[in-house]
NULUMNU-822757 format. One line per 5 residues: number of its first residue (from 0); for each residue z, y, x of C-alpha. Coordinates in steps of 0.1 Angstrom, whole numbers, m for minus. Each point is the difference from the previous one (the first is absolute). Layout:
BEGIN
NUM) Z/Y/X ~ ...
This chain:
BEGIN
0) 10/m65/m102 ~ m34/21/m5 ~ m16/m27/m19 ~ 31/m5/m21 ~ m1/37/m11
5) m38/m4/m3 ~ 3/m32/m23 ~ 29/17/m20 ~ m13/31/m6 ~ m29/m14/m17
10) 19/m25/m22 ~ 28/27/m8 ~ m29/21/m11 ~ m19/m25/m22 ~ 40/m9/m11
15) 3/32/m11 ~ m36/4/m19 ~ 8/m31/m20 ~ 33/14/m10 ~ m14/28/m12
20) m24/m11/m13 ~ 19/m27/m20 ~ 26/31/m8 ~ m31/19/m16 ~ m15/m28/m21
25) 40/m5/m11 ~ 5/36/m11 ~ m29/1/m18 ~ 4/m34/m20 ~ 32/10/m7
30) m6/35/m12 ~ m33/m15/m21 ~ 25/m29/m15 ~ 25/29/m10 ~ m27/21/m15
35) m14/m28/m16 ~ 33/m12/m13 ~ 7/35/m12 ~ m36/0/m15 ~ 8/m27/m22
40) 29/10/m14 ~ m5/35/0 ~ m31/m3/m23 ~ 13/m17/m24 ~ 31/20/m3
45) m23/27/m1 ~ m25/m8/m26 ~ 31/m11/m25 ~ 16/38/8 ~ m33/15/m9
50) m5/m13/m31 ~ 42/1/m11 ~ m3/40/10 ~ m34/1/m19 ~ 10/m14/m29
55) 34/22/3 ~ m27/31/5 ~ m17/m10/m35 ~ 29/m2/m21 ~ 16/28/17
60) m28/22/m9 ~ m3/m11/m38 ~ 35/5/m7 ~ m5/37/11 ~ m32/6/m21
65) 17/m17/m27 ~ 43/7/m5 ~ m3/m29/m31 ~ m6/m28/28 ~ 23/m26/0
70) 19/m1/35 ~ 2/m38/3 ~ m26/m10/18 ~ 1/29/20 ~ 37/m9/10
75) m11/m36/4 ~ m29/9/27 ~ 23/22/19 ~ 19/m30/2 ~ m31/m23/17
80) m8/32/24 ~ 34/m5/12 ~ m4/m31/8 ~ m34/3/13 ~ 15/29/25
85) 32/m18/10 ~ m23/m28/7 ~ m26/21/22 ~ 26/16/17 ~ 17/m31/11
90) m29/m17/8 ~ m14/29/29 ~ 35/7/10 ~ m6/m18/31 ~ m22/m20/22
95) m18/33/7 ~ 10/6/39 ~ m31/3/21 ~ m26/3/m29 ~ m31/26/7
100) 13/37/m12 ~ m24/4/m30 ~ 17/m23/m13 ~ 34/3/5 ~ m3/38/m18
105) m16/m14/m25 ~ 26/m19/m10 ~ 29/28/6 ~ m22/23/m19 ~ m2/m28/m32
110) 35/m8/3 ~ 15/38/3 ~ m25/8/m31 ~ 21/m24/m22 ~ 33/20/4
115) m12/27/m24 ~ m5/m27/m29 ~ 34/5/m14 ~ m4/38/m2 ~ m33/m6/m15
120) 13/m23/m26 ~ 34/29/m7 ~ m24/25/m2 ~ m20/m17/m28 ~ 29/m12/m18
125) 15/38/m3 ~ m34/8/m11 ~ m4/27/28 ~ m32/m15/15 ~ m31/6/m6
130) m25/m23/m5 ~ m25/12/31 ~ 33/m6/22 ~ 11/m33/m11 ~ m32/m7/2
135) m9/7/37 ~ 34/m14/13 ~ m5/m31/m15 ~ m37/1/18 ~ 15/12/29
140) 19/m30/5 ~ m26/m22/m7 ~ m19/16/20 ~ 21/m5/30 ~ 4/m33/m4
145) m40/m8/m4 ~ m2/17/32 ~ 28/m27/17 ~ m29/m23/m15 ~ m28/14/19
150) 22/m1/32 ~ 4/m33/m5 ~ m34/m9/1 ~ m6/21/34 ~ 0/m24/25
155) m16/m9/31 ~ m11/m28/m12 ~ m37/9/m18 ~ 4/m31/m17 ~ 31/7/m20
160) m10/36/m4 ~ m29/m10/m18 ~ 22/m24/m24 ~ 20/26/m7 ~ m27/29/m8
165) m7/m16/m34 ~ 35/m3/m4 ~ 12/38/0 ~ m35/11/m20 ~ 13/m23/m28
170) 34/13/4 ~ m13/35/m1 ~ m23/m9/m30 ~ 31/m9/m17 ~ 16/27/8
175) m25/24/m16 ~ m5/m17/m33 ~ 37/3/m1 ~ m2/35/0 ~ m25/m1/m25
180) 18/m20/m23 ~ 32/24/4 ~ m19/30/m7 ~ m15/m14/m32 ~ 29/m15/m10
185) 16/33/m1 ~ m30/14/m12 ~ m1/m20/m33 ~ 36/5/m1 ~ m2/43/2
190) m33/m6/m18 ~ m19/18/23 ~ m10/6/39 ~ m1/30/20 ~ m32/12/22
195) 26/m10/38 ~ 5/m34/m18 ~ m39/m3/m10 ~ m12/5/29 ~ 26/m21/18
200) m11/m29/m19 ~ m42/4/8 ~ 16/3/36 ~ 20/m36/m5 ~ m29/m17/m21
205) m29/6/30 ~ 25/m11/27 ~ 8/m27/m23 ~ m36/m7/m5 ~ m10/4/36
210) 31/m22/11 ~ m7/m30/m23 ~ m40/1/3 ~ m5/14/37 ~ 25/m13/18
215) 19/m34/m14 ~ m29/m14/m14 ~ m19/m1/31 ~ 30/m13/21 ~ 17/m27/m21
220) 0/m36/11 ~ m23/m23/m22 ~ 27/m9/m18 ~ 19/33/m7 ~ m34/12/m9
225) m9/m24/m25 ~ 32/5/m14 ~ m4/36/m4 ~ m33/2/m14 ~ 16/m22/m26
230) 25/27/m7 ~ m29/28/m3 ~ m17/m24/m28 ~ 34/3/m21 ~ 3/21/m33
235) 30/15/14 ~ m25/13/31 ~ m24/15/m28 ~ 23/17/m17 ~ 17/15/30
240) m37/9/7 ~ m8/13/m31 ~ 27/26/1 ~ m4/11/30 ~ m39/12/m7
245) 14/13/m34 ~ 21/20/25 ~ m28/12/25 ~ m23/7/m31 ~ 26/24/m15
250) m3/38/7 ~ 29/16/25 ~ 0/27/m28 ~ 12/m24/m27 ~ 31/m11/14
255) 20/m9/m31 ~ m36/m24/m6 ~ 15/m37/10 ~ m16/m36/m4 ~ 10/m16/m31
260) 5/m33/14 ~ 43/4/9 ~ 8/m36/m11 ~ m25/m15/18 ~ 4/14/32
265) 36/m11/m1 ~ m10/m39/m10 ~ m28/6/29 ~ 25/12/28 ~ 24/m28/m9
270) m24/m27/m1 ~ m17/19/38 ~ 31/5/16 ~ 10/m33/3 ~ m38/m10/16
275) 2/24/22 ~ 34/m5/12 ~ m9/m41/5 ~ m31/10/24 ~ 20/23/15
280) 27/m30/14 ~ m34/m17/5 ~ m13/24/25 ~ 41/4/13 ~ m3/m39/7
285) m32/m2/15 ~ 11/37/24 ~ 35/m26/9 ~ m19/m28/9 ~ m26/18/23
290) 33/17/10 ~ 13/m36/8 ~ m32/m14/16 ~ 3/32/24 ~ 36/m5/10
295) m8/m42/6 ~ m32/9/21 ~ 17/24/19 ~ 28/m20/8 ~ m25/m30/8
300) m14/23/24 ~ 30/11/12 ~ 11/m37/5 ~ m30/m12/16 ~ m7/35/27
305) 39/m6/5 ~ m5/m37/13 ~ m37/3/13 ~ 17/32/21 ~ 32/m19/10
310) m21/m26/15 ~ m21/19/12 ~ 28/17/21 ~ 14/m36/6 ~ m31/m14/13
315) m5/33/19 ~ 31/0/19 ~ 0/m38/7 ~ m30/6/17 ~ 10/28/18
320) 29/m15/8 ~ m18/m29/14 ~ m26/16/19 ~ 24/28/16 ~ 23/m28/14
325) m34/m21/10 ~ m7/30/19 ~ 33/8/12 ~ 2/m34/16 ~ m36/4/17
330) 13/31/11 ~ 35/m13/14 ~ m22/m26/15 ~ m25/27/16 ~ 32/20/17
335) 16/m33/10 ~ m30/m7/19 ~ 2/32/13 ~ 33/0/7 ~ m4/m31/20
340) m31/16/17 ~ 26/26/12 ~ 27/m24/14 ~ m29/m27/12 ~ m22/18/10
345) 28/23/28 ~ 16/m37/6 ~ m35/m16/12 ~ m6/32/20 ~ 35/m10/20
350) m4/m38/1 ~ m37/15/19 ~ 17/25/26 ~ 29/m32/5 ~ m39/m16/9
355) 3/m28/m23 ~ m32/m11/m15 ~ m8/5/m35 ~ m20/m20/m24 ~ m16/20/m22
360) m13/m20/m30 ~ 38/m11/5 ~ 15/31/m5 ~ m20/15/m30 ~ m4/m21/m26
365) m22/15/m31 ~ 14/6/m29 ~ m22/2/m36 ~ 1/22/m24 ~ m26/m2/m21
370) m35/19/m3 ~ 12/32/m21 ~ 12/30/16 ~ 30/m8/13 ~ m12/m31/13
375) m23/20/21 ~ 23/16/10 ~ 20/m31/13 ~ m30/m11/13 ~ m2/36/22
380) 34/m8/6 ~ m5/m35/14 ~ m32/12/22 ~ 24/28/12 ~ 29/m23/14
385) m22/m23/15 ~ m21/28/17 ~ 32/14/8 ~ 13/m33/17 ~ m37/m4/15
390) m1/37/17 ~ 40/m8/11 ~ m13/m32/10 ~ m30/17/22 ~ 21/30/15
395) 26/m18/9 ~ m21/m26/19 ~ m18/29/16 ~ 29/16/7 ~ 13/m32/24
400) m34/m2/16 ~ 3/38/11 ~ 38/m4/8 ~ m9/m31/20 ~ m33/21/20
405) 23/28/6 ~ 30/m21/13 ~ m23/m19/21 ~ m22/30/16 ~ 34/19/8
410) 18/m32/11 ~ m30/m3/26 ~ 6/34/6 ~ 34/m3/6 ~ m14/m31/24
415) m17/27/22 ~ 29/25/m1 ~ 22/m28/14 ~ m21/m11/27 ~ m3/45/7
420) 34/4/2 ~ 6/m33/28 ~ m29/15/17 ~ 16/33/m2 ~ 33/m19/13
425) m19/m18/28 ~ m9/36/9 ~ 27/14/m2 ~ 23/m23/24 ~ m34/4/26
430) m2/36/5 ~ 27/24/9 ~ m20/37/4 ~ 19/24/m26 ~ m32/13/m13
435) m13/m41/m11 ~ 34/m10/m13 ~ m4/34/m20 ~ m32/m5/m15 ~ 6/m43/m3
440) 32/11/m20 ~ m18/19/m19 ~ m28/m32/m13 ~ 31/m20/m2 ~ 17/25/m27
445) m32/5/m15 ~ m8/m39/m5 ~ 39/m4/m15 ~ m8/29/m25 ~ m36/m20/m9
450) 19/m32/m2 ~ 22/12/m26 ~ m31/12/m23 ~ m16/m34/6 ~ 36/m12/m16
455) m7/22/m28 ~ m26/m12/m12 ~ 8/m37/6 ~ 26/11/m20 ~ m16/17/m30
460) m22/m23/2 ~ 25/m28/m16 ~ 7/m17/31 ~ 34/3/24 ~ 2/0/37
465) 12/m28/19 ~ 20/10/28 ~ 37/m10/m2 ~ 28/7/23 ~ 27/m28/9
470) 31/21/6 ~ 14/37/m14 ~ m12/30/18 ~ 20/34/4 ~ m12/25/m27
475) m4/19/32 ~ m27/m18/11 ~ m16/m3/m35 ~ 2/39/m3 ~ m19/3/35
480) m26/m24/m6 ~ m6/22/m31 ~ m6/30/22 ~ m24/m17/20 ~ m20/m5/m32
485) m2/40/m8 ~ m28/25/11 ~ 24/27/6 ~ 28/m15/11 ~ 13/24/23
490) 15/23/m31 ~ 20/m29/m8 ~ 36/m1/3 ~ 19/m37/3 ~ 40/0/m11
495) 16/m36/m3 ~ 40/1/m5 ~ 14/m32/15 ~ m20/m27/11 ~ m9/m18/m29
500) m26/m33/m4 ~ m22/m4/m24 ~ m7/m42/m11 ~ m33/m13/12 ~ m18/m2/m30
505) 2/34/m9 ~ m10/17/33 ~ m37/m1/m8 ~ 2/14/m30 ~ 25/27/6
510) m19/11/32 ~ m34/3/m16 ~ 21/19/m32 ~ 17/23/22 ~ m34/2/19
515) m22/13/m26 ~ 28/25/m14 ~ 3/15/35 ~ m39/3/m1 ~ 2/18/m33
520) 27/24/10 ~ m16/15/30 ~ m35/0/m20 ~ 16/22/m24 ~ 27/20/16
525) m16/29/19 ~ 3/1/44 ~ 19/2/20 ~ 28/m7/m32 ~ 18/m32/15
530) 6/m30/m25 ~ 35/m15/2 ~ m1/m41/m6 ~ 38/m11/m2 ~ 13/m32/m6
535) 40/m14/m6 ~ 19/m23/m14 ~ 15/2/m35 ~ 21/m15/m25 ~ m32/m18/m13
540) m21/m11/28 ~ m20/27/21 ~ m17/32/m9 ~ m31/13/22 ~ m3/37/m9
545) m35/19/4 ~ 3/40/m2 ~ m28/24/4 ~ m3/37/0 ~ m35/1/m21
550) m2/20/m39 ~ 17/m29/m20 ~ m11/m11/m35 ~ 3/6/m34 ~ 32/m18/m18
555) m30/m19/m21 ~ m14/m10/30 ~ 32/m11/16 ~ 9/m18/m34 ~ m37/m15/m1
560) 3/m16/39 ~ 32/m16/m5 ~ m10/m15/m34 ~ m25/m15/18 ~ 19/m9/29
565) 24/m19/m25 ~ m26/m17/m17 ~ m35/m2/21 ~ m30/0/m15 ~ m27/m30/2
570) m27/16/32 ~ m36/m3/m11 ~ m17/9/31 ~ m33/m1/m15 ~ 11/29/m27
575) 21/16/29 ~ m29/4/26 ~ m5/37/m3 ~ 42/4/0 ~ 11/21/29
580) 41/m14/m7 ~ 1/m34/9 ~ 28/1/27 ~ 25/m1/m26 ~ m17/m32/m19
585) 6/m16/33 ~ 41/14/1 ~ 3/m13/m35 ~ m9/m32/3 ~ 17/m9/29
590) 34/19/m12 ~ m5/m24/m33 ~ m5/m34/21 ~ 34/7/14 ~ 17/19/m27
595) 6/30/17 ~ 6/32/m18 ~ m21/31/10 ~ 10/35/m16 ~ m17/33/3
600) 22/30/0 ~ m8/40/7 ~ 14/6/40 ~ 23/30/4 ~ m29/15/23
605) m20/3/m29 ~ m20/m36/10 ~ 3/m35/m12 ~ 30/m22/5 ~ m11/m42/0
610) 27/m23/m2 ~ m2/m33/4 ~ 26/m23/m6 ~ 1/m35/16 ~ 21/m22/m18
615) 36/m16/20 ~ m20/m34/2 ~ m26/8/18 ~ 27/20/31 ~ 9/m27/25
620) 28/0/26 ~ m12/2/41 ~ m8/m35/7 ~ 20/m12/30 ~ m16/1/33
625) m18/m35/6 ~ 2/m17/37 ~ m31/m12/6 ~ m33/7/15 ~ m8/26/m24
630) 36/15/m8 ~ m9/34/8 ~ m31/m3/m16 ~ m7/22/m34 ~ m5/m17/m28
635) m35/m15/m12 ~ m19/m3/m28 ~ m18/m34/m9 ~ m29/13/16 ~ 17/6/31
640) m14/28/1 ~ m16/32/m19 ~ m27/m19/m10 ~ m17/4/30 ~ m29/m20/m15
645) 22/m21/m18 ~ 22/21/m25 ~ m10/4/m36 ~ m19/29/m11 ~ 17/28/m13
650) m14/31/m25 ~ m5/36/9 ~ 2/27/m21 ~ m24/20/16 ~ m2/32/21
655) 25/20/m10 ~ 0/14/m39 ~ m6/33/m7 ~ 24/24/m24 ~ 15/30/4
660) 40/m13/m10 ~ 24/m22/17 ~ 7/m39/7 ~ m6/m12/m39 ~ m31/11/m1
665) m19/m18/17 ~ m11/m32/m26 ~ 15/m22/m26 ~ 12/m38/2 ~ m20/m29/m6
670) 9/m21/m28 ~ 1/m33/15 ~ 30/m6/29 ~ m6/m17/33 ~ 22/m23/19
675) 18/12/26 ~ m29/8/30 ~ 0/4/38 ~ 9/35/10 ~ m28/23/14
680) 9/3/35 ~ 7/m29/20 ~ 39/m2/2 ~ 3/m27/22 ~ m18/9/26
685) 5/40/0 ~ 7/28/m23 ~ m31/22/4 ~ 15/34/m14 ~ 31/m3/27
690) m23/20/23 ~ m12/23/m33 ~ 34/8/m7 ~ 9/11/35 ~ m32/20/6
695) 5/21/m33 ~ 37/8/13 ~ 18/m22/m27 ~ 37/m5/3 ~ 12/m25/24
700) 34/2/0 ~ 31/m13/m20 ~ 16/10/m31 ~ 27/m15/m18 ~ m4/m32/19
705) m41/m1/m6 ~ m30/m7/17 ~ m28/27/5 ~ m33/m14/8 ~ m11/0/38
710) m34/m6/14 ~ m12/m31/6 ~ m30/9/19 ~ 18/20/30 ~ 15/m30/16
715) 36/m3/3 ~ 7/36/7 ~ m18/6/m34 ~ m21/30/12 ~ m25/14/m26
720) m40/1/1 ~ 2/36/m9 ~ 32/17/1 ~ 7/37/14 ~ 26/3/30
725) m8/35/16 ~ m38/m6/m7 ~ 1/m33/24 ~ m23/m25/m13 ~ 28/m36/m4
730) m13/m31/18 ~ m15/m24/m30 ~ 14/m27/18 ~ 20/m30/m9 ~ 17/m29/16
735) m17/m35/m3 ~ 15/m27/m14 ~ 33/23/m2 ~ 12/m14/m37 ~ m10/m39/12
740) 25/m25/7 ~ 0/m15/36 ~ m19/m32/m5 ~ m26/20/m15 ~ m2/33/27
745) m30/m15/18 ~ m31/18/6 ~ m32/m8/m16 ~ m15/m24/15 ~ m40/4/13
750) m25/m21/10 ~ 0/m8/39 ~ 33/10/8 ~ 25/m18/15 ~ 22/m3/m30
755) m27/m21/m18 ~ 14/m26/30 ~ 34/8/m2 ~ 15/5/m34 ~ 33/1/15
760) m5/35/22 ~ 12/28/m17 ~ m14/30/19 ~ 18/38/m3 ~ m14/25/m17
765) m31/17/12 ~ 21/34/m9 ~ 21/18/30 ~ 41/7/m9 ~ m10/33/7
770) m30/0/m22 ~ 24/m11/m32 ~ 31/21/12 ~ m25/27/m4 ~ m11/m6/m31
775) 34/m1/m14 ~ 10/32/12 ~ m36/16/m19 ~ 9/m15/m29 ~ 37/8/m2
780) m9/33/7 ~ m25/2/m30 ~ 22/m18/m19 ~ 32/16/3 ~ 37/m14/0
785) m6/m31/m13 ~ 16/m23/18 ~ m15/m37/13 ~ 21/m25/m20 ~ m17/19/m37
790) m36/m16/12 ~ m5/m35/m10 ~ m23/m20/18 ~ m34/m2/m12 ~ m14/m31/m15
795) m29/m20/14 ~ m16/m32/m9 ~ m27/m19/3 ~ m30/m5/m26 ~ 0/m32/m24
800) m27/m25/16 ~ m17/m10/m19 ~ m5/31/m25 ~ m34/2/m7 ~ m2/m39/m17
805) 27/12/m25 ~ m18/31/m10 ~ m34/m16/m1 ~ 17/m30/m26 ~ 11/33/m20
C-alpha cells in the first residue's frame, strides 16, 4: 500500500503539472486568437471611422465659417459615418471576454465617445456651436478610437507589437494632417486664421513631420517603404509641403496672412489621402498576419508541450506503475520468505525437541533475488534462516547430549541410592536398639527425599522414570509415601475420606506431585503451622488438597502459576541453572502426562490452597483379594521394588526453595510433560512418611468413613520415632515381616546357619511377646485413641536382581 501511495503521488503530481500546464498554454492561445481576431477587425473598422468622422469634421467646420455652403455633401458624409460607426460598433460588440484591461477601456472609452455625435451634429445644424467645439468633439472621438488602435497593438507578443508600431504612427500621421486640412479649410472659407488656430497648426505640422520622417520611415517593411517614398516624390506631397513652410515662415502677428495656394491643397489632399489610406491597410495586413503567425505558433506550441507533456506523464506513470508493482512483488516475496521463516523456522524447532533429525540443506532452500538492494537483502535473509536452522540444529543436538549426561549421571545416582536404601533395609531388619532404628530411619528418609531429586532431574532432563506398578494402590498409601519424601514432615497433616484406589499407572506420578507440593508448603509456611494434605472422592475423579498457613500470593501470581500449570512451558535446563523454582517444572509436567488439573487458590488462613484434580479414569475399584502365595502381599511395581538399584532415576528439585509466601511460590512448570513415573517413595515395599506422620502427632483416626495416615515404621502398634506421651521417649520399634503374607514371613537368611540347609524351617521371631506387647502399649499411648484395625500393614519387598545391568544399558 506505501508504494502505491508513493508511485501515485508522483504521477498525480506530474498529472496535475501537465494539466495545468496544458490549461495555461490554452488560455493564453485562446485569449491571443481573440485579441488577434478582434485586432483584425477592429482596425479596419477603425481606420474607415477615422477617416468618415474626419471628413465629417472638415465639412462640418466649413459650413460654419461659411453659411453659403451647400449642405449635400455634408448630409451625404454624415450618412457614411453612420455607417462607419454602426459598423465599428457591431464589430467590437463581442468576443472581448478575458482580453488584457487596457484594452478593453479603450474600447468602452471609443465606443461611449460616439454617443455624443448626434448632439454634435443638432448642435451644428441649429447653428449654436461653435467652431472650436465641433471641432474638438469630433477630435475627441477620433481620438478615442486611435487610442483602441494603440491597444491593439499592445501585446505580449514583441513581434506583433512591433508590426503594429508603424501602424498607429501612420494612423496618428493621418490624423494630424486631418486637422490641418480642417483648419485651413475653414480658414480659406472665414478667410482668415486666428493666433489658437496658428499655432495649433505649427503643433500638427512638426508632429506630422516627426511622425512621417522619424518614426514610419525608419520602421516600414521594404515594401511599404518603397511605396511610401514613392508617395513623398508626388506633386501632391510638394505642394502639401510647400504650404506648410509658407505656414511656418508666416509671422504669428499677421494672422489674416494665409498661403495663396487653396486649390491646390485641396487637389493635393485628395490625390494624398487615398495613398495614405492604401499603406495604411498595408501596414493593417501585415500587423493581422504577424497577429496570425502568433496565434498558429502559439497553438503549435501549445499542441506539441500538450502531447510531449501527456506522454511524458504516460510514459511516467507506466514506469512507475511498473517498477512499483516489480517492487511490490520482491517485497511480497521478501515477507513470504519471512513469513515462512516464522512458521518453519518454530515447526523445525518442534520436529528437533520430538528428536527427529533434520537435514539442513533440506530444509532451507535459497532463494535469489538479485544483486540490488533488496536482493541483498534476500540474500541476508536466506543466510539468516539457514543460520537460524544451523544454531536450532546445534542447540538442539547439544541440548540431547546434556539431557542424555544428566539422565545418565542421576540414573547412576539413583543406582547408588537404591543399593543405600536395601542396605539401609538389611539394617534395619538386623538391629533392634531404639537409638540405631532411630538414626537408620533417619538415612532411610533422607535417601527417599534424595531419590526424589535424582527423579527430578531425570525428569527435567527429558527423560521419564521407569518404575511401574501392576495393580491400584489406596490414595492412602500414595499420600504416605509422599510424606516420607518431605524434610519436615512432621507438620503434616494426612485426611483421606473413604478408602479410595488410585489406578497403577498414575501412582508414581501423583505421589511424587503430591510429594513436591508438601515440600513446598512446609518450606514456605512458617513452624510449627501444620499443613493439611486431604484427599476424597468427587463427582469427577479424586481431588488431593494441599493447604498451608504461609503469606499467600498476589492474584497475578496465582493467575500466572495456573497459566502455566495449564499450559507448561518447554524446560531449558541449561538457561534454568541459576533458577531457585524448579519443583514446580517437575509438578507440571507430570500433572500434563496424565491430564491432571492443578489450581492455585488463596487458603482461608491467609496461605496457598493446591488443588489437584485426578481425573475419574485414573480412580480404580479395590482389587479383590488374590489367593495365592503373595495374596496379602502389596502391590509392586515392575521393578519389584523402589528401585533398589534397579528403578529408573527420578529428578529432584533441589533443597528446598526459598520465598517468603505460600505453596505457589515455590517454581514454575516445565514446558515439556513426562509420562507417568514411579513415585518417590517405595510403595510397595513401605510408606516411609507413615512413621513421619505419627511422630509429628498427625491425625490417625476416622472421619466420615476415612483413613488418616499411621506409621509405618513403629511396627504394628504404629508407635512414633519422636512423639510426646508425658515426656516418655516411644520405642522406634516395629514388627518384622508384619505386612508380609505367610509364604513370605521367613527370616533373612545368613550364611552358615542352619536355614541355608533347611529351607523348609521357619524359626519364631527373635522378638519376646512381651517385648512387642510392650511396644504396642508405648505407641498407643503416644499415639492416642486410634484404634488397631486404622493401621495397614506396611509393605515390604524385595529389590529387582538384576538392577544395576538395566541402569548401566541406560
Amino acid at each position: 500500500m506505501v508504494l502505491l501511495v508513493l508511485a501515485l503521488i508522483p504521477s498525480l503530481a506530474l498529472a496535475a503539472l501537465w494539466g495545468v500546464s496544458t490549461a495555461q498554454l490554452a488560455l493564453d492561445w485562446r485569449l491571443q486568437a481573440r485579441h488577434a481576431a478582434l485586432a483584425e477587425r477592429g482596425i479596419t473598422l477603425t481606420g474607415d471611422l477615422a477617416a468618415a468622422l474626419r471628413e465629417e469634421r472638415r465639412l462640418t467646420a466649413e459650413i460654419l465659417a461659411d453659411p453659403e455652403t451647400s449642405p449635400t455633401a455634408l448630409r451625404q458624409q454624415r450618412e457614411r459615418t453612420d455607417k462607419a460607426v454602426r459598423a465599428f460598433r457591431s464589430g467590437t460588440g463581442s468576443g472581448t471576454a478575458g482580453l488584457h484591461g487596457e484594452l478593453r477601456d479603450a474600447l468602452a472609452r471609443a465606443r461611449e465617445e460616439l454617443r455624443v455625435l448626434p448632439e454634435v451634429r443638432e448642435d451644428v445644424d441649429d447653428r449654436i456651436s461653435t467652431q472650436p467645439v465641433v471641432f474638438g468633439s469630433f477630435t475627441l472621438m477620433i481620438d478615442s478610437a486611435l487610442k483602441f488602435t494603440d491597444a491593439l497593438g499592445n501585446t505580449d507578443n514583441g513581434a506583433v507589437s512591433v508590426r503594429a508600431q508603424p501602424l498607429t504612427d501612420l494612423m496618428w500621421a493621418n490624423e494630424t494632417l486631418a486637422r490641418e486640412d480642417a483648419v485651413l479649410t475653414r480658414g480659406w472659407a472665414a478667410g482668415h486664421l486666428d493666433k489658437t488656430e496658428r499655432s495649433d497648426l505649427v503643433e500638427w505640422i512638426g508632429a506630422q513631420q516627426y511622425l512621417f520622417e522619424d518614426r514610419i520611415a525608419s520602421r516600414l517593411p521594404e515594401t511599404e517603404a518603397a511605396f511610401h517614398h514613392d508617395t513623398t516624390l508626388m506633386d501632391a506631397w510638394h505642394t502639401k509641403t510647400v504650404v506648410e513652410q509658407t505656414l511656418l515662415q508666416v509671422p504669428l502677428t499677421e494672422p489674416e496672412d494665409l498661403p495663396r495656394e487653396a486649390g491646390r491643397w485641396r487637389e493635393a489632399m485628395e490625390e494624398l489621402q487615398p495613398r495614405l489610406q492604401e499603406l495604411t491597410g498595408r501596414l493593417a495586413a501585415d500587423f493581422n498576419r504577424a497577429n496570425a503567425d502568433s496565434v498558429w505558433d502559439l497553438m503549435v506550441r501549445m499542441v506539441a508541450a500538450s502531447a510531449i507533456g501527456l506522454g511524458a506523464v504516460v510514459v511516467v506513470i507506466a514506469l512507475t506503475l511498473w517498477l512499483t508493482g516489480s517492487l511490490r512483488q520482491r517485497i511480497l516475496a521478501l515477507r513470504d520468505e519471512a513469513a515462512r521463516l516464522e512458521t518453519e523456522l518454530p515447526a523445525v524447532v518442534e520436529r528437533l525437541q520430538r528428536g527427529e533429525d533434520i537435514d539442513v540443506d533440506a530444509e532451507v532452500r535459497e532463494v535469489p533475488h538479485g544483486d540490488d538492494e533488496l536482493g541483498r537483502l534476500g540474500q541476508a535473509l536466506n543466510l539468516a534462516r539457514r543460520s537460524a536452522v544451523e544454531t536450532a540444529v546445534r542447540e538442539t543436538e547439544q541440548h540431547r547430549g546434556f539431557e542424555r549426561l544428566l539422565q545418565r549421571i542421576a540414573r547412576r545416582t539413583q543406582l547408588l541410592i537404591g543399593l543405600q536404601l536395601k542396605k539401609l533395609d538389611e539394617m534395619e531388619r538386623r538391629h533392634e536398639d531404639p537409638e540405631v532404628l532411630e538414626g537408620l530411619f533417619d538415612l532411610d528418609h533422607l535417601a527417599a527425599r534424595l531419590r526424589r531429586y535424582e527423579e527430578n532431574l531425570v525428569i527435567l532432563g527429558g527423560g521419564q522414570p521407569q518404575r511401574r506398578w501392576r495393580r491400584p494402590v489406596p490414595v492412602l498409601d500414595v499420600l504416605r509415601s509422599a510424606l516420607g519424601e518431605v524434610q519436615d514432615y512432621r507438620r503434616i497433616q494426612i485426611e483421606v475420606q473413604g478408602r479410595p484406589w488410585l489406578s497403577e499407572r498414575a501412582v508414581g506420578p501423583v505421589a511424587h506431585i503430591v510429594a513436591e507440593l508438601m515440600e513446598n508448603a512446609t518450606a514456605f509456611s512458617k513452624p510449627p503451622n501444620p499443613v493439611e494434605a486431604r484427599a476424597g472422592l468427587v463427582g469427577r475423579g479424586l481431588v488431593v488438597e494441599i493447604e498451608d498457613r504461609g503469606l499467600g500470593m498476589e492474584p497475578e501470581e496465582y493467575d500466572r502459576l495456573n497459566a502455566m500449570m495449564a499450559e507448561p512451558p518447554r524446560m531449558d535446563m541449561m538457561s534454568r541453572a541459576d533458577d531457585a523454582r524448579l519443583g514446580l517444572y517437575v509438578v507440571a509436567r507430570l500433572a500434563a502426562g496424565l491430564a491432571l488439573t492443578l489450581e492455585f487458590r488463596p487458603s482461608v488462613f491467609g496461605g496457598t490452597r493446591v488443588i489437584v484434580m485426578i481425573p475419574a479414569e485414573l480412580v480404580a475399584d479395590a482389587p479383590e483379594p488374590d489367593t495365592g502365595a503373595d495374596a496379602d502381599a502389596a502391590p509392586r511395581s515392575d521393578a519389584d521394588a523402589d528401585a533398589d538399584g534397579g528403578g529408573a532415576p527420578a529428578a529432584a528439585a533441589g533443597k528446598p526453595l526459598p520465598a517468603a509466601r505460600g505453596t505457589a511460590e515455590r517454581g514454575e512448570p516445565a514446558a515439556a510433560p513426562a509420562a507417568p513415573a514411579a513415585p518417590s517413595a517405595d510403595l510397595p515395599r513401605r510408606s516411609r512418611g507413615q512413621a513421619a506422620a505419627a511422630v509429628a502427632g498427625g491425625r490417625t483416626g476416622t472421619q466420615d468413613g476415612g483413613s488418616r495416615a499411621p506409621d509405618d515404621r513403629t511396627g504394628a502398634d504404629g508407635a512414633g520415632l519422636n512423639g510426646a506421651g508425658g515426656g516418655t521417649r516411644p520405642l522406634p520399634r516395629r514388627v518384622r515381616q508384619a505386612s508380609l503374607t505367610p509364604e513370605l514371613r521367613n527370616p533373612p537368611r545368613r550364611p552358615g546357619t542352619d536355614e541355608d540347609a533347611s529351607p523348609h524351617a521357619h524359626p519364631a521371631p527373635e522378638r519376646s511377646g512381651a517385648t512387642v506387647g510392650a511396644f504396642q502399649r508405648q505407641s498407643r499411648i503416644t499415639r492416642g485413641p486410634a484404634s488397631e484395625q486404622d493401621i495397614p500393614p506396611a509393605d515390604v519387598s524385595t529389590p529387582q536382581p538384576g538392577g544395576t545391568a538395566r541402569e548401566d544399558r541406560e
